[in-house]
C-alpha positions in Angstrom: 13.0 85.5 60.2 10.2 82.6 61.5 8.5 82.8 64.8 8.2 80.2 66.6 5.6 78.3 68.2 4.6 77.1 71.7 6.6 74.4 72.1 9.4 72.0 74.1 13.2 72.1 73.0 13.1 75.6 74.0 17.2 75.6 74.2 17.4 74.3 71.0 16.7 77.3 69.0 19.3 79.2 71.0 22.3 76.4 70.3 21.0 75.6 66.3 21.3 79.1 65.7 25.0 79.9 66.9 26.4 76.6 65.4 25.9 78.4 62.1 27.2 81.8 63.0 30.6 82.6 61.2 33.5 82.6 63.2 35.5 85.5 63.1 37.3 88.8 64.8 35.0 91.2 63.2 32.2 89.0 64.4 33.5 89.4 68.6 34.3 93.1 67.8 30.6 93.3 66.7 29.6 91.4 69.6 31.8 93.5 72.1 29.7 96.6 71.4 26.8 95.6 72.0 27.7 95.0 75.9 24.3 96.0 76.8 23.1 95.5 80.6 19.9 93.9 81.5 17.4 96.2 83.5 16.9 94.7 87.1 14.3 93.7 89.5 14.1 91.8 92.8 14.7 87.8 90.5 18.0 86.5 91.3 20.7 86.6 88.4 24.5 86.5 88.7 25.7 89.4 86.8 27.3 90.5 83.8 30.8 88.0 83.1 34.4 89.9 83.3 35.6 87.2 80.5 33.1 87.4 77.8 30.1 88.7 76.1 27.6 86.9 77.8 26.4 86.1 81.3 23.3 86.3 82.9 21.0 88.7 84.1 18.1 89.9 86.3 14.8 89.9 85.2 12.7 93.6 84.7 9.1 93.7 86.0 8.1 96.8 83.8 4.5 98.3 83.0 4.8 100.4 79.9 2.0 100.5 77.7 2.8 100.2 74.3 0.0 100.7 71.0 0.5 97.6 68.4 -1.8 97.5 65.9 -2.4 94.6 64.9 -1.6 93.1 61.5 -5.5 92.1 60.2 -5.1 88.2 61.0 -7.6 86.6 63.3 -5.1 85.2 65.7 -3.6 89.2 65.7 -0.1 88.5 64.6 1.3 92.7 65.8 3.8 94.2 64.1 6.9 93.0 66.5 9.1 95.9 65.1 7.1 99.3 65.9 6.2 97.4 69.4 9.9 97.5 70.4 10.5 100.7 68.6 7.7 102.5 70.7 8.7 100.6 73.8 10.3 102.9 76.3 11.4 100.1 78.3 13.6 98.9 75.4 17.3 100.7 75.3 17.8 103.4 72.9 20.7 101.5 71.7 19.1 98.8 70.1 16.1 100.8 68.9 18.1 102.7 67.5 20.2 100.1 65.5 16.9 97.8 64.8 17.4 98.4 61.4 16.2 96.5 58.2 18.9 93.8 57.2 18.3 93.8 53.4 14.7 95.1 52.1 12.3 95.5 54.9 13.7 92.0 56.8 14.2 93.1 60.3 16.1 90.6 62.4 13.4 90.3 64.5 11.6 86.9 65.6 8.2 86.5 67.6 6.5 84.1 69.1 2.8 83.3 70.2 1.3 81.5 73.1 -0.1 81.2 76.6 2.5 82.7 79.6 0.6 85.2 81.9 -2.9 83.2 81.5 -4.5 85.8 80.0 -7.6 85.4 77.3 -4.6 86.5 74.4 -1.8 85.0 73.4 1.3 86.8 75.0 4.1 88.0 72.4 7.9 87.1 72.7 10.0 88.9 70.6 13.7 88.5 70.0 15.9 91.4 68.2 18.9 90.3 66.8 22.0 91.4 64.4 22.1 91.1 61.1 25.5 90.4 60.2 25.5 86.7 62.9 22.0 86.7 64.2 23.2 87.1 67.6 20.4 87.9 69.8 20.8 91.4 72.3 17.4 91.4 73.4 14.3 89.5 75.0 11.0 91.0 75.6 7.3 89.6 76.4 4.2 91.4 75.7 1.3 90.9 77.3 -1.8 92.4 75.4 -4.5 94.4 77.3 -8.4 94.4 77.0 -8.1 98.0 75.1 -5.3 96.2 72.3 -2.1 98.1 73.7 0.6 95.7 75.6 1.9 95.7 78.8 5.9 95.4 78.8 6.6 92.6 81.6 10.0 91.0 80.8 12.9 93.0 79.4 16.2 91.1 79.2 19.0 92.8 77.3 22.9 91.4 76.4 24.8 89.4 73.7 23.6 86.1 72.7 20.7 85.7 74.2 17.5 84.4 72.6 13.6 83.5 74.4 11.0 81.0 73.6 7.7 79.8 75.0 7.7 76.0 76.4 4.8 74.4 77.7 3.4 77.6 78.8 6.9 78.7 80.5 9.6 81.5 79.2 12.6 80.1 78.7 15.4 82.1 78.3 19.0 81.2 76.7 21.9 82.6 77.2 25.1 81.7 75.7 28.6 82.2 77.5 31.7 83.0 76.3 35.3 83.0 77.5 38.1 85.6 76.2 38.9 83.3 73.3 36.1 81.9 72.1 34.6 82.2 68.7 31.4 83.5 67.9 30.4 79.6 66.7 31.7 78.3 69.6 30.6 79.3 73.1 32.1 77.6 76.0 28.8 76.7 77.1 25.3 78.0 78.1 22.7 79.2 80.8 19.1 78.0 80.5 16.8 79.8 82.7 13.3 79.1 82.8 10.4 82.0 84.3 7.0 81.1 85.2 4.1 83.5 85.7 3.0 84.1 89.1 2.1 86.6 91.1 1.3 88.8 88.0 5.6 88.9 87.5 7.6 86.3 86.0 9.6 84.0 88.6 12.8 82.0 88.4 11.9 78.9 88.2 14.6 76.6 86.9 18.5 77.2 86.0 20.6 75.4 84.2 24.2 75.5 83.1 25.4 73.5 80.5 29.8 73.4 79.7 30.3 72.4 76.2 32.9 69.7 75.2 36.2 71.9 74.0 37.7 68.9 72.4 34.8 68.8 69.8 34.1 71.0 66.7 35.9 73.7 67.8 37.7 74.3 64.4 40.7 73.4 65.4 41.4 69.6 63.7 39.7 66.3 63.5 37.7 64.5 66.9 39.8 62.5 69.2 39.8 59.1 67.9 38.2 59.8 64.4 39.8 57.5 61.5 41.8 58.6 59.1 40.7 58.4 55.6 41.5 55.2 53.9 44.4 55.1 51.3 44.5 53.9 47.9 
């Protein structure tokens, strides 16, 4: 998996990366279990959807401090998967199934930039499943003078993915109704968080309803020609 960098189109990572997941009913079953609830804190969220396997969720202000050492590289890249492993603020449930998906590949992603103004770069890490790369968890680091982190953003459900933009977290969350596929959510919520107060704030939300009548798998687009005849 790539990290990615500090930088805009923050929802676009989210949206490239379930266009490409397979559809299928072994792919919602997977995505059924893993019906995890995010921990809460006093930011606003609407709560876990009856209807599918996403929704959105409150934000936890947690203070855990977790030993990462880091990798040798001058920027000081951490190892992303024994910082959620030794993270009590993660769920057993996904440290527990953060296992390697071929080799020593971990569907883990990380990213690196300035969120909590501090003289490091934070760390937001993503943990995913193998089988779809469908994200089940969000989580910012925020390294301390002694080189331990600070837990201070825990967000965990299906299809959900973070990024850094512009010195923001933005967090995506895809949304599904009964029958969608995997591939094809109904639409999305895109939350931004700002750092204030030494917490991260809601600061923006938006929801965005995806066109049914497009690539949904189920024929041509309205209007599109038919091929020409010989």
């Amino acid at each position: 998996m790539r990290g990615l960098t500090d930088s805009g189109g923050a929802s676009g990572r989210g949206g490239s990366r379930l266009t490409g997941w397979a559809a299928g009913s072994t792919a919602m079953a997977g995505l059924a279990a893993l019906g995890l609830l995010a921990v809460g804190c006093s930011t606003g969220g609407t709560g876990t959807r009856d209807e599918g396997p996403a929704g959105t969720q409150p934000v936890a202000q947690v203070t855990p401090s977790v030993a990462a050492p880091p990798t040798g590289k001058a920027d000081r890249r951490v190892d992303a998967v024994q910082l959620v492993k030794q993270d009590p603020r993660v769920s057993e449930r996904v440290r527990t199934d953060l296992k390697p998906c071929t080799g020593n590949e971990y569907p883990v992603d990380s990213s690196y930039g300035t969120l909590t103004g501090g003289s490091s770069a934070d760390v937001v890490v993503n943990v995913m499943t193998c089988g779809d790369s469908v994200g089940v968890g969000t989580y910012v680091y925020r390294p301390r003078s002694n080189g331990t982190y600070e837990n201070v953003f825990t967000m965990e459900q299906p299809a959900i993915y973070g990024t850094i933009d512009r010195g923001d977290l933005v967090v995506t969350t895809q949304v599904y109704e009964k029958k969608d596929a995997v591939a094809y959510p109904s639409g999305e919520e895109v939350v931004t968080y700002h750092w204030a107060g030494n917490r991260f704030n809601e600061h923006d939300r938006v929801h965005n309803d995806f066109n049914r009548a497009v690539g949904n798998g189920e024929g041509d687009l309205p209007g599109a020609a038919e091929p020409a005849k010989s």
